[in-house]
N, C-alpha and C positions, 0 to 999 in steps of 0.2 A: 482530539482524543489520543491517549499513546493504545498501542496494540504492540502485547509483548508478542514477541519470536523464540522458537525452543534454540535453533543454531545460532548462530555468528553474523550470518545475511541470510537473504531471500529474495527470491526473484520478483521484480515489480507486481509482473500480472500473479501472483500468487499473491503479495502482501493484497491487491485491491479484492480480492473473494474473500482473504481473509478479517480484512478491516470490514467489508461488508460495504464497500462502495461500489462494487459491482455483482449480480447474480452468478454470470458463470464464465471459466475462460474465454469462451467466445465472444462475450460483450467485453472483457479485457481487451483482449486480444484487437477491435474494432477501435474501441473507444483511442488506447494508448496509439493506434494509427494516425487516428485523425487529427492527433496532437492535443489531444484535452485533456492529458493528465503532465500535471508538475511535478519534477521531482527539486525540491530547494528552490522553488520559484524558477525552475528554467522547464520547459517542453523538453519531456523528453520522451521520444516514440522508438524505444526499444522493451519489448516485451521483457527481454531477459535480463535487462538491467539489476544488478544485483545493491540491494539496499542495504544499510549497514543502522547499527542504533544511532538515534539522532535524526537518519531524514527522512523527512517531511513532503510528505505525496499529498496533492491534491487534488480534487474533481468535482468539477460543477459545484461551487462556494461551500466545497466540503473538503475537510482536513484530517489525516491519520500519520500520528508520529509514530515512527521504528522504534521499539525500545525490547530490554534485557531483560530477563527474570522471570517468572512466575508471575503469572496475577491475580488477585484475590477474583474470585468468582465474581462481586459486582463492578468489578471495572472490565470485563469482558463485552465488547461491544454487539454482542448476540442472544 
């Protein structure tokens, strides 16, 4: 699924609350340790990894693309 961004980037563990792959910082913050979230198919365990449109995070056989614009209300994953 894409999940637009208002800026330019955003921080890993804010895009997974915002995609709704995770409930709240603190399970971000947990999960992205243990090395179970991909950013571009690589493990990456920094919280503050800054995301840009285009990549592709993913967790537990679930996937959210970075993307630009506006989104029409039923493409919101919430």
């Amino acid at each position: 699924m894409d999940v637009p961004i208002k800026d330019e980037s955003i921080r890993l563990g804010q895009f997974l609350k915002l995609a709704n792959l995770v409930d709240n910082g603190a399970d971000a913050k947990a999960i992205i340790a243990e090395g179970r979230v991909t950013v571009d198919g690589e493990v990456e365990t920094r919280r503050g990894r800054q995301l840009v449109a285009g990549n592709v995070v993913a967790l537990a056989g679930q996937s959210a693309t970075v993307s630009t614009g506006e989104a029409a209300e039923d493409d919101l994953p919430w």
